[in-house]
C-alpha positions in Angstrom: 115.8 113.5 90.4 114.8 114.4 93.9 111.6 115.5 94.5 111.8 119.1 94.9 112.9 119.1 91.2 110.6 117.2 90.0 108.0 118.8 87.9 105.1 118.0 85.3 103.4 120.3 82.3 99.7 121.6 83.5 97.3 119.9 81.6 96.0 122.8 78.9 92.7 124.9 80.7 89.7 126.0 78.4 86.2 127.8 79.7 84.8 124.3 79.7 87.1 122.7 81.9 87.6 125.6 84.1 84.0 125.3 84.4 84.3 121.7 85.7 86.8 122.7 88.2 84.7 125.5 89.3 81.6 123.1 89.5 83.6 121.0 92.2 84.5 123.9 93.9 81.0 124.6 94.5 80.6 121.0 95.9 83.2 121.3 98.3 81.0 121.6 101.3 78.9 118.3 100.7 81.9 116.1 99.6 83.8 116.7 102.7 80.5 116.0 104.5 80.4 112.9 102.9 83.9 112.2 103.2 83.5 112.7 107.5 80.8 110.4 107.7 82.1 107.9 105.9 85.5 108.3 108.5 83.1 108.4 111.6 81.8 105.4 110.5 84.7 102.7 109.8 83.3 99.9 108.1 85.0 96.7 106.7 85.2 93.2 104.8 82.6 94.0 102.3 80.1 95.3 105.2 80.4 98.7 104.0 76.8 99.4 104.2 76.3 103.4 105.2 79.2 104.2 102.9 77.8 101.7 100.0 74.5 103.7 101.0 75.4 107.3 100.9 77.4 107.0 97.6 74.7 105.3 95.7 72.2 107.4 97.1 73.8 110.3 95.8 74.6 108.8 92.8 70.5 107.9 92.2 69.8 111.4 93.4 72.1 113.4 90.3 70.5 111.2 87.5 73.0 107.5 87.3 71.5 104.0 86.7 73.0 102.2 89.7 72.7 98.6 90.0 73.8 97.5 93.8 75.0 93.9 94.8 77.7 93.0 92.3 79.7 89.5 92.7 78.3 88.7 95.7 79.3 91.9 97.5 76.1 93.6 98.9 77.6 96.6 99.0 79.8 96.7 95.6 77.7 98.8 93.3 78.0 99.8 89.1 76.5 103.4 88.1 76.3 104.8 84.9 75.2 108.2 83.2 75.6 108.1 79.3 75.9 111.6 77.2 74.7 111.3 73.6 75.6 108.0 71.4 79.6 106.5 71.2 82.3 108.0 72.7 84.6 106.9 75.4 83.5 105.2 78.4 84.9 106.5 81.2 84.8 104.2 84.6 85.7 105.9 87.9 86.5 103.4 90.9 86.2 104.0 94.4 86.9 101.9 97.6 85.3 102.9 101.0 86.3 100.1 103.5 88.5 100.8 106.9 90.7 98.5 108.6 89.3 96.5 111.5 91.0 98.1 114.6 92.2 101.0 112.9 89.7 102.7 110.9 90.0 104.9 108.5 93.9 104.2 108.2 94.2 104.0 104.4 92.4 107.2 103.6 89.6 105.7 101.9 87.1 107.4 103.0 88.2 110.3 101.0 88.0 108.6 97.7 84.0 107.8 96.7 83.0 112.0 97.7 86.1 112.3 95.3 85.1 110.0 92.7 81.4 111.3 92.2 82.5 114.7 92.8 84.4 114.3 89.4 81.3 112.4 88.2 79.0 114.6 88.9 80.8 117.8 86.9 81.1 116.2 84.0 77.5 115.4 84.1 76.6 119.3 84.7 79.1 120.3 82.1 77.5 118.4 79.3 73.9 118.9 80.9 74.5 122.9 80.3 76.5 123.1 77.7 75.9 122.4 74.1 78.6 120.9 71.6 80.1 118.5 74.3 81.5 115.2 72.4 79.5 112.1 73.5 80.8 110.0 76.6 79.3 107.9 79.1 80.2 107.6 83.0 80.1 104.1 84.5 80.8 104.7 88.5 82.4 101.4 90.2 81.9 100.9 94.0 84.4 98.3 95.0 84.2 97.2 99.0 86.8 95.2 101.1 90.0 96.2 99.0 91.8 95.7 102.2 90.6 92.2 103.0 88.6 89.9 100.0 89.4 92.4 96.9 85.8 92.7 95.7 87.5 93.9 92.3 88.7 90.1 91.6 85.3 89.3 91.7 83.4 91.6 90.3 86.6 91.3 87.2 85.7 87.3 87.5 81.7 88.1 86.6 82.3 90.6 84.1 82.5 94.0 85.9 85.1 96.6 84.2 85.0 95.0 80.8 82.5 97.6 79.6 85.1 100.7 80.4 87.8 102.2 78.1 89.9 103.7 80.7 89.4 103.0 84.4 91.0 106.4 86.9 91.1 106.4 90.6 92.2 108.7 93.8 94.2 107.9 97.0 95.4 109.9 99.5 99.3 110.3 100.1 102.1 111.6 101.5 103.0 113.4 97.9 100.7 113.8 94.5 102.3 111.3 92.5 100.9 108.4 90.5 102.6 104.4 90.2 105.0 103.0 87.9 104.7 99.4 90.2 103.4 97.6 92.6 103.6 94.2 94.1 101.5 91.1 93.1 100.0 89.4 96.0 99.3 85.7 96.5 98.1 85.5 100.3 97.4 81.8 102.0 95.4 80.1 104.2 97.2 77.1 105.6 95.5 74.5 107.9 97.0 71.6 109.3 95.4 68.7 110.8 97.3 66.3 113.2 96.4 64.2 116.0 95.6 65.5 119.9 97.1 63.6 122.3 98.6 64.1 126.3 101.5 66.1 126.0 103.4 64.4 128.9 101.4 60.9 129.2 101.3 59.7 125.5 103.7 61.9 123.5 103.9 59.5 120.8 100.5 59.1 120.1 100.2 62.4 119.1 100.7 64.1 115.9 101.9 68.0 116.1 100.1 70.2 113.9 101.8 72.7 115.3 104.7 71.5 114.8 103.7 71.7 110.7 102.9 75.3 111.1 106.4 76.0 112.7 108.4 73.8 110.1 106.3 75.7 107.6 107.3 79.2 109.4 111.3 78.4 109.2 110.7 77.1 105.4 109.9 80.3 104.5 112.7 81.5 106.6 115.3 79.7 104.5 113.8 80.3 101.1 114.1 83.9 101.9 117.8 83.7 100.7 117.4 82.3 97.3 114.5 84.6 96.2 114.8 87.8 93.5 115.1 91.6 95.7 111.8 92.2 95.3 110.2 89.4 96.5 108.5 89.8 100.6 107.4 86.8 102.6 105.5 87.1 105.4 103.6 85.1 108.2 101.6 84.7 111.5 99.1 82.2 113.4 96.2 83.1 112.7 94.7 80.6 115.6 95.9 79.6 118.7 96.1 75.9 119.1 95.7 75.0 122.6 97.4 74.5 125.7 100.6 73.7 126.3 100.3 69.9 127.5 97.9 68.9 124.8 99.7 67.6 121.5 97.7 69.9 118.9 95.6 68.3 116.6 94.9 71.8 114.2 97.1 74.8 113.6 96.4 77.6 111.1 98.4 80.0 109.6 98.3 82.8 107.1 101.5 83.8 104.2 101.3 86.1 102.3 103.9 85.8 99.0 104.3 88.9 96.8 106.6 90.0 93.8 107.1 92.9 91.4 105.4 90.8 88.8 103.1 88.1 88.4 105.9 85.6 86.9 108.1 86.1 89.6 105.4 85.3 92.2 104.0 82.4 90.5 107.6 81.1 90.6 107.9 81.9 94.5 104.8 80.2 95.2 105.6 76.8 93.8 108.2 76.5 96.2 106.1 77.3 98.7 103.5 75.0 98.0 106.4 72.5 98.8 107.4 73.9 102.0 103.7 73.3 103.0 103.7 69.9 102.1 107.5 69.1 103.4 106.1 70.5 106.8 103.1 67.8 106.4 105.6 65.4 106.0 107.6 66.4 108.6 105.2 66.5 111.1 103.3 63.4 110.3 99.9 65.5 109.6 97.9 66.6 106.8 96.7 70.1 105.2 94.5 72.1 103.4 95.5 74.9 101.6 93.2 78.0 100.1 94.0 80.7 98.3 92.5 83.8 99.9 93.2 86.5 97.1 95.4 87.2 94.2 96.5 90.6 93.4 98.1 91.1 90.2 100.9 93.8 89.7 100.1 96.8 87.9 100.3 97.3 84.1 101.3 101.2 84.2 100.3 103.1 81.0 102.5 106.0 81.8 100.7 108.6 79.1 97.5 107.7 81.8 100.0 108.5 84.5 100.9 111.7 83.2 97.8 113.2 82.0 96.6 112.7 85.6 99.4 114.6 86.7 99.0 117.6 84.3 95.2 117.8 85.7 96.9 117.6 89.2 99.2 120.0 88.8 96.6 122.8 87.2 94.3 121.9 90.0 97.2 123.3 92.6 97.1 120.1 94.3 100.3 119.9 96.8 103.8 117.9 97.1 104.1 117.5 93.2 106.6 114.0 93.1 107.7 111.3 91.0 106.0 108.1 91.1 106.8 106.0 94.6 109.5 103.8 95.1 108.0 101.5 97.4 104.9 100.0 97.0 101.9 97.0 98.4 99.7 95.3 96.8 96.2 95.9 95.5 93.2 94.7 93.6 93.4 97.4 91.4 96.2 95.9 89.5 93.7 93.0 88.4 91.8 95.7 87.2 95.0 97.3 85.3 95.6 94.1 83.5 92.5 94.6 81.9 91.7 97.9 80.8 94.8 100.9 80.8 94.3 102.8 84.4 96.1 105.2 86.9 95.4 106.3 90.6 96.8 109.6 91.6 97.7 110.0 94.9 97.3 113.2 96.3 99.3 114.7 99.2 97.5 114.8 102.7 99.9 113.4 105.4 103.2 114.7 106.2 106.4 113.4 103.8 107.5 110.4 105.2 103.9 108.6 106.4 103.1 105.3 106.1 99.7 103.8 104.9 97.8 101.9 107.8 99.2 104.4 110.3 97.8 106.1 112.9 98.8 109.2 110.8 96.2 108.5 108.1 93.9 108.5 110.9 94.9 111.3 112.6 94.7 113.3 109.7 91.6 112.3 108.3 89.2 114.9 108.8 92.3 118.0 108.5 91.9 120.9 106.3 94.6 118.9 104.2 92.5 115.8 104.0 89.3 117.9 102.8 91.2 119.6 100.0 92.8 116.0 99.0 89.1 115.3 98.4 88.6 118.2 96.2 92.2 117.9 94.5 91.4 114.1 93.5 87.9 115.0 92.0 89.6 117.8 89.6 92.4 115.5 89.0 90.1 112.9 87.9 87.4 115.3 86.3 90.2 117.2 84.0 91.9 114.2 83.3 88.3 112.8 81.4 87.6 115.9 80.1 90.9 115.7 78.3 89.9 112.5 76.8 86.6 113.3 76.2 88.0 116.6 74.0 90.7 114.9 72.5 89.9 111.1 71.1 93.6 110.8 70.1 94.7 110.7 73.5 92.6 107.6 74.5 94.0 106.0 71.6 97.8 106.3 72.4 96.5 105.3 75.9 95.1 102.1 74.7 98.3 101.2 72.1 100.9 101.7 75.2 98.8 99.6 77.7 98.5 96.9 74.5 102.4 97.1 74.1 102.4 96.8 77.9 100.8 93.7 78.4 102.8 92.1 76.2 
């Protein structure tokens, strides 16, 4: 099905959830002022410290608990707001980190004004109107996505456990949500050899270079006995010296992913060999660190689609089916935890690529500002439906079980 036939159901609109969407409306003008400054100012690598700022600022300001510093990321945060006793408990994720030399490239700046935009009307709703089924708001501020993952860790101390369904926003070239993505296993590889003259005493030295490039055609040849969706890639990440000294330290950076998990576990036992062959090689030894582990996603596609409905009745753009091509992210650690969706809503023209200098460029359009408002009603009406409905979050919750499996 191509997608100008593609098409979803509008999630079903009562006074009470027009009201929400109305209530973001209203908050238009100060999300997209939130969203700019958090685009004029790029940060990165778990520095995020004006965005980590603004967002739990405002978050303190409407009423939320918020706890800052989380898993040794000074500017992850946890925020919650509870309504009445039981109910669901409804986390809301957002990133805000750029990427060094590009900025703003991924559109995340777009995505915490989005988040507590949502937040925040559900808040009003229940604050003003009386009858509203209990539910409680736990806001997740999760830094260096690009870089660290600072969801790993905050999953490793005990972060998202206390959620029932976790939702997220991204901008995109259409409004679509994920069916996939591709687990990530990235490396750091340092070898240690043994510096000697280049032209004087050849043979007393020990190439760790030569490691690193043995390592680099490794790869090369395991590419051909490795499932489709497996991608390999590479690159020095120092230099190691001049041309007539034998190098006694070269350092490198792979980064293995797969559809699933399985298949990259797999992958990465033979890499761990092509490593140590290139050690052996080369006469040299090695260290080898893990850097960050991205798990692929566990879709729940009822999630997927009540998103969508809420999209669609919002009028957000470029209404698509999920993407065929995918990366890698922390949030599908998350996913393996607790059932969750992003939806991606349509900013940049069909055919952009993430970490472009088209994200960038359009980052502070008239199309980027209404993404912001698009992913907060997306968002909002999609935990408004759960909150009216408890049957939903239970069919959520038996699909992601059967999922896992």
């Amino acid at each position: 099905m191509s997608e100008e036939e593609f098409d979803v159901t509008s999630a079903p609109m009562d006074e009470r959830k027009r009201r929400v969407l109305n209530d973001i409306d209203q908050m238009r003008p100060h999300l997209i002022e939130m969203a700019d400054y958090i685009f004029d100012n790029p940060e990165f690598d778990g520095a995020e410290f004006k965005a980590s700022k603004l967002l739990t600022d405002e978050l303190g300001a409407h009423g939320f608990a918020v706890e800052r510093g989380l898993a040794g990321f000074d500017t992850a945060f946890r925020a919650v707001w509870e309504h009445g006793e039981g109910g669901p408990v409804l986390g809301i994720l957002c990133e805000y980190d750029a990427l060094v030399g590009l900025g703003h490239g991924c559109g995340h700046h777009m995505q915490g004004p989005g988040c507590l935009g949502a937040a925040f009307a559900l808040k009003d709703l229940a604050e003003a109107e009386p009858g509203v089924a209990p539910f409680k708001l736990v806001v997740y501020g999760t830094p260096a996505e690009e870089t660290q993952g600072a969801k790993c860790a905050m999953l490793d101390t005990g972060y998202f456990r206390d959620i029932d369904v976790a939702l997220m926003m991204h901008g995109s070239p259409t409004t679509c949500t994920d069916v996939r993505n591709l687990a990530d296993k990235t490396f750091r590889v340092t070898y240690h050899g043994v510096r000697a003259h280049a032209a004087m005493a050849p043979e007393r030295g020990r190439s760790a270079f030569d490691a690193l490039l043995v390592a680099f055609n490794g790869v090369e040849f395991l590419r051909e006995h490795v499932p489709d969706d497996v991608r390999m890639h590479y690159t020095v990440s120092e230099l190691p010296g001049p041309e007539n000294v034998v190098p006694a330290k070269a350092v490198g950076e792979f980064s293995l992913r797969a559809g699933s998990k399985t298949t990259l576990d797999a992958v990465v036992v033979r890499f761990e060999d092509i490593v140590r062959g290139a050690a052996l090689i080369a006469g040299v030894t090695f260290d080898l660190e893990v850097s960050k582990y991205f798990f692929n996603k566990i879709p729940v596609l009822r999630l997927n689609e009540l998103l969508m409905a809420n999209a669609k009745l919002a009028g957000a753009p470029r209404i698509a089916p999920p993407r065929k091509k995918t990366g890698s992210s922390d949030f599908g650690n998350v996913m393996h935890e607790v059932p969750g969706s992003c939806i991606r809503v349509a900013f940049v023209p069909v055919g952009s690529v993430a970490h472009s200098q088209e994200y960038v460029d359009a980052g502070k359009t008239e199309a980027a500002h209404d993404c912001v408002v698009y992913g907060a009603k997306s968002i909002a009406g999609c935990a408004y439906d759960l909150v009216r409905d408890p049957s939903l979050l239970v069919g959520i919750r038996d699909e992601f079980d059967e999922m896992r499996k």
